[in-house]
C-alpha positions in Angstrom: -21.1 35.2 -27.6 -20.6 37.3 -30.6 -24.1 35.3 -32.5 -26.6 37.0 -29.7 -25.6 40.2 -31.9 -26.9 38.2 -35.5 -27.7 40.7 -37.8 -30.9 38.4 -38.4 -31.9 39.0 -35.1 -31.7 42.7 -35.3 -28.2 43.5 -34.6 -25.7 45.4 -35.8 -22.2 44.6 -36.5 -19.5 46.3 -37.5 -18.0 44.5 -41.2 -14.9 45.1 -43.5 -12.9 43.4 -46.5 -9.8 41.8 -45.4 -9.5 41.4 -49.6 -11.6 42.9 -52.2 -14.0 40.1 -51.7 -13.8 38.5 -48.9 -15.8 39.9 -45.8 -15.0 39.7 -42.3 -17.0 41.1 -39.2 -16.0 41.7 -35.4 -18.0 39.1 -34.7 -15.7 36.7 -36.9 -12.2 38.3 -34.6 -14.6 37.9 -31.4 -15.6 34.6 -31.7 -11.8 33.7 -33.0 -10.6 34.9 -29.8 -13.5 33.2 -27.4 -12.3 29.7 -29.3 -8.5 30.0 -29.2 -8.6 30.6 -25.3 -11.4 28.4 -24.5 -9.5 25.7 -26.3 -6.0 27.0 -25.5 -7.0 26.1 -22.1 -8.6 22.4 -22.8 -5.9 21.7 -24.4 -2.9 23.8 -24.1 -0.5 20.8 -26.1 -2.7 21.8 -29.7 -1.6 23.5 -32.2 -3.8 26.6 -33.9 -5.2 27.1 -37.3 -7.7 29.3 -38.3 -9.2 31.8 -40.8 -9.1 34.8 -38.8 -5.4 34.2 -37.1 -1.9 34.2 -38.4 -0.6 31.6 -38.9 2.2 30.1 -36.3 4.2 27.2 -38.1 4.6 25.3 -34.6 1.6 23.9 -35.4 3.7 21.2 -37.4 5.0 19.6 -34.8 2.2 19.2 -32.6 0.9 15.5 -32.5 -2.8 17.5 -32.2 -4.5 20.4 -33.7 -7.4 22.4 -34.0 -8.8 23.6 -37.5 -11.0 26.5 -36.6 -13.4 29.0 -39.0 -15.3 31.2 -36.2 -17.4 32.0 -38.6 -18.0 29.9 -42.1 -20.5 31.9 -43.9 -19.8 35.6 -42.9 -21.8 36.6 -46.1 -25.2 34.8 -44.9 -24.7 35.9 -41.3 -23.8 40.2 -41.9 -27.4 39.5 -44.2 -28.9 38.0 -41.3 -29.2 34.8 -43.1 -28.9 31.4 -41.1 -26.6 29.7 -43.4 -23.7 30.3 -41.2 -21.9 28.1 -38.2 -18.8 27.8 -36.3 -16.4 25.4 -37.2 -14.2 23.7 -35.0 -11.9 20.3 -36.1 -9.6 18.0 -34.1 -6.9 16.9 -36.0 -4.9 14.2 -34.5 -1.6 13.3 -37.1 -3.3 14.9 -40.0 -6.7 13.1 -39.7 -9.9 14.6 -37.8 -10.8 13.2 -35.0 -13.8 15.6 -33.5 -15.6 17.6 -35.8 -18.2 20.3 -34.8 -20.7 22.5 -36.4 -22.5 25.0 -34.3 -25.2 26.5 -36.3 -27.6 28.4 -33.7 -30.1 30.4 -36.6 -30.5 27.0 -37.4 -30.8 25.9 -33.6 -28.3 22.9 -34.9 -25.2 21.0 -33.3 -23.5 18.6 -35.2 -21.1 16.2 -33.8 -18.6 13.5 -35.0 -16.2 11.7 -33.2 -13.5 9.5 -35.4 -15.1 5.7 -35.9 -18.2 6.6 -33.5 -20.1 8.4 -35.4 -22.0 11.9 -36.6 -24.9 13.5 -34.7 -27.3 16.4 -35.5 -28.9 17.7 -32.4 -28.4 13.8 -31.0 -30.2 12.3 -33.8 -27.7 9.6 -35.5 -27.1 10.9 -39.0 -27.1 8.4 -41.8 -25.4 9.9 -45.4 -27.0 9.6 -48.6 -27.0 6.5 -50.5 -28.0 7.3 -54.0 -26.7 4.8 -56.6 -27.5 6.6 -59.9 -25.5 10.1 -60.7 -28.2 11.6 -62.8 -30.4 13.5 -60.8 -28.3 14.2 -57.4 -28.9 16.9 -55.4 -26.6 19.2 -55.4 -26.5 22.4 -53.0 -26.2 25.0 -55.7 -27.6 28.1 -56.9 -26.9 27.3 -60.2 -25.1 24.4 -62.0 -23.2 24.5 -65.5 -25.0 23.4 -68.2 -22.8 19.9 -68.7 -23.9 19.3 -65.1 -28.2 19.5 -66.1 -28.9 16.1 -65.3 -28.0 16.9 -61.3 -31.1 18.6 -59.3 -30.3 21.7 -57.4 -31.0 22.2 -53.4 -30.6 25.0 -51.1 -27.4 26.5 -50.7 -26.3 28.0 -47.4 -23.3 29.7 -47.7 -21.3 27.9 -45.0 -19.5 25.4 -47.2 -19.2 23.0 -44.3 -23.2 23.3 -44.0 -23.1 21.9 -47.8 -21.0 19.2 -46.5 -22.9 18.3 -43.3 -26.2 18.3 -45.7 -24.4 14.8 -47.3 -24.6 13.6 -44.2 -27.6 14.3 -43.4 -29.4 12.8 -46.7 -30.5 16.2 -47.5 -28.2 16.7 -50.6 -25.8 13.6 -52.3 -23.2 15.2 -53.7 -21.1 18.4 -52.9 -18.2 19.6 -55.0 -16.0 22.3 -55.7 -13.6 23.3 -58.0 -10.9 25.3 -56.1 -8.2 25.9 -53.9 -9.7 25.8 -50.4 -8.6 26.1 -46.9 -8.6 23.5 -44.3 -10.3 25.1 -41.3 -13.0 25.4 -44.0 -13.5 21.6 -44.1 -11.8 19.8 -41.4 -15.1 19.9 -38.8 -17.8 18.9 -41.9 -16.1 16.1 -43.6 -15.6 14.2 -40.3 -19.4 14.4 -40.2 -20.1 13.6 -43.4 -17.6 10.6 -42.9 -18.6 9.3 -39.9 -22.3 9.5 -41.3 -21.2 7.1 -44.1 -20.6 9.5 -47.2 -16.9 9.3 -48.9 -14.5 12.2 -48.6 -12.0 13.3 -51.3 -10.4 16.1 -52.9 -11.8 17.0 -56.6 -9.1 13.9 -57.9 -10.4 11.4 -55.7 -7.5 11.6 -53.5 -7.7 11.7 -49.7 -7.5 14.8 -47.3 -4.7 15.2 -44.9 -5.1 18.3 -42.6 -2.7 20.4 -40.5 -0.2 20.6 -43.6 2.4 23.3 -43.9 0.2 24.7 -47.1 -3.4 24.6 -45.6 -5.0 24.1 -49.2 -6.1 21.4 -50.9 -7.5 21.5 -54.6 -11.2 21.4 -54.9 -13.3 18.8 -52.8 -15.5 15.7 -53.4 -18.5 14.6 -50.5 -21.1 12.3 -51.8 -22.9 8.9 -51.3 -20.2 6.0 -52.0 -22.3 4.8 -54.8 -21.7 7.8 -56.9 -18.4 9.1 -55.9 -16.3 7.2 -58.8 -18.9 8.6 -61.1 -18.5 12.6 -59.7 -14.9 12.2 -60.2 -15.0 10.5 -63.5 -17.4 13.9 -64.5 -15.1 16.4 -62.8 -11.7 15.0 -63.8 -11.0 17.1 -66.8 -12.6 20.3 -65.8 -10.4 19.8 -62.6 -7.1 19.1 -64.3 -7.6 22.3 -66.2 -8.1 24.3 -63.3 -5.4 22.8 -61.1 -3.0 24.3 -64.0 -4.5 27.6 -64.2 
C-alpha cells in the first residue's frame, strides 16, 4: 500500500497542487484507487465519494455509500509527519453507519459501527465529558484571542484525527469555521458519536451525508455538556462567515 512509501519513513513521493494550496501526492491517487476497487467489490450496490475522484451523481440514488479521503492530512504525511489517516465512511440514507480511521505512523485503527460503538486499537473509547467551557482543549495551533479561556492540544493535520481525539478524551471540543467536505468527516464523527460526544455543524444543526452538495458549513464535536455553550460562542462569528 501507498503508506510503506511515508516520507517519514524515508520515502519519496512524488507531490503537486491540484489548487494553489491544496497538495495532493501519488500516494493520495494510489490509495484512492486500492479503496474504490477493494470496496467496489465488497459492495458493488454503493455509491462513491471521495476527495481524489470525480464526482458521479448516481450516488444519489443509492440506498448506501461510501465517503472516502485516501489520505486526510496530505500536508503532515509529504513532511513525514504522523498526523495523517485514511478515511473511509458508510453512509446508509444519509447517516454513517461504519466509520474508519486508519492511522499506521500512529500504529492506530479506529472503528465505529452505528449504535455499537467506537474502538481504538479494540480498546472501547469513551468521549470527553467536561461540564465547564472555559478551559477545554482544543486541538489548535493557535486560538483567537476571544477564544483565551480554551487550552490548546496537539494538532494533527488530519481533521478527522481532531475529531476522533473527542472521542478519545484527549481534546473536548473541535470546531471549525468553514465550508467543508463530507468525505472529510463522515468516518470521524461516527466515532466521536458512537464514543458519546455530540455532533453538529457550526449552528448546532445535524449532519446529513451523501448530499448532492457534499459541504456543510463549519462543524461542532465536543462533550454534551458543553456543546450548547460552543455554539452559543460561535454563533455570531459563524453567521458572518456563512454570508461571506
Amino acid at each position: 500500500m501507498a503508506f510503506s512509501r511515508w516520507p517519514g519513513a524515508g520515502h519519496s513521493v512524488d507531490v503537486w497542487e491540484k489548487e494553489p494550496g491544496s497538495p495532493v501526492s501519488a500516494a493520495d491517487i494510489e490509495v484512492d484507487n486500492f479503496l474504490r476497487r477493494e470496496l467496489g467489490r465488497l459492495l458493488p450496490s454503493a455509491g462513491w465519494l471521495s476527495e481524489e475522484s470525480a464526482d458521479d451523481p448516481v450516488r444519489l440514488d443509492k440506498g448506501l455509500a461510501w465517503l472516502v479521503d485516501p489520505i486526510d492530512g496530505t500536508r503532515d504525511f509529504i513532511r513525514g509527519r504522523p498526523g495523517w489517516c485514511i478515511s473511509v465512511g458508510l453512509i446508509s440514507e444519509g447517516r454513517p453507519l461504519i466509520g474508519m480511521l486508519e492511522a499506521p505512523a500512529r500504529d492506530e485503527e479506529w472503528l465505529g459501527i452505528a449504535g455499537q460503538g467506537a474502538w481504538r486499537n479494540g480498546a472501547a473509547l469513551t468521549a470527553s465529558s467536561r461540564t465547564e467551557f472555559p478551559g477545554s482543549r482544543v486541538p489548535a495551533d493557535l486560538l483567537p484571542s476571544a477564544d483565551s479561556d480554551l487550552v490548546t492540544v496537539d494538532k494533527p493535520n488530519s481533521i478527522a484525527l481532531r475529531i476522533a481525539m473527542v472521542g478519545a478524551d484527549e481534546a473536548d471540543l473541535l470546531a471549525t469555521l468553514r465550508w467543508g467536505f463530507e468525505w472529510d468527516i463522515a468516518a470521524a464523527t461516527l466515532i466521536a458519536r458512537e464514543a458519546g460526544a455530540v455532533v453538529s455543524d457550526a449552528f448546532g444543526a445535524p449532519l446529513n451525508f451523501n448530499k448532492r452538495d457534499p459541504r456543510a458549513f463549519g462543524l461542532l464535536v465536543s462533550s454534551p455538556g458543553i456543546h450548547s455553550a460552543a455554539v452559543e460562542r460561535l454563533a455570531d462569528r459563524a453567521a458572518v462567515l456563512v454570508k461571506a
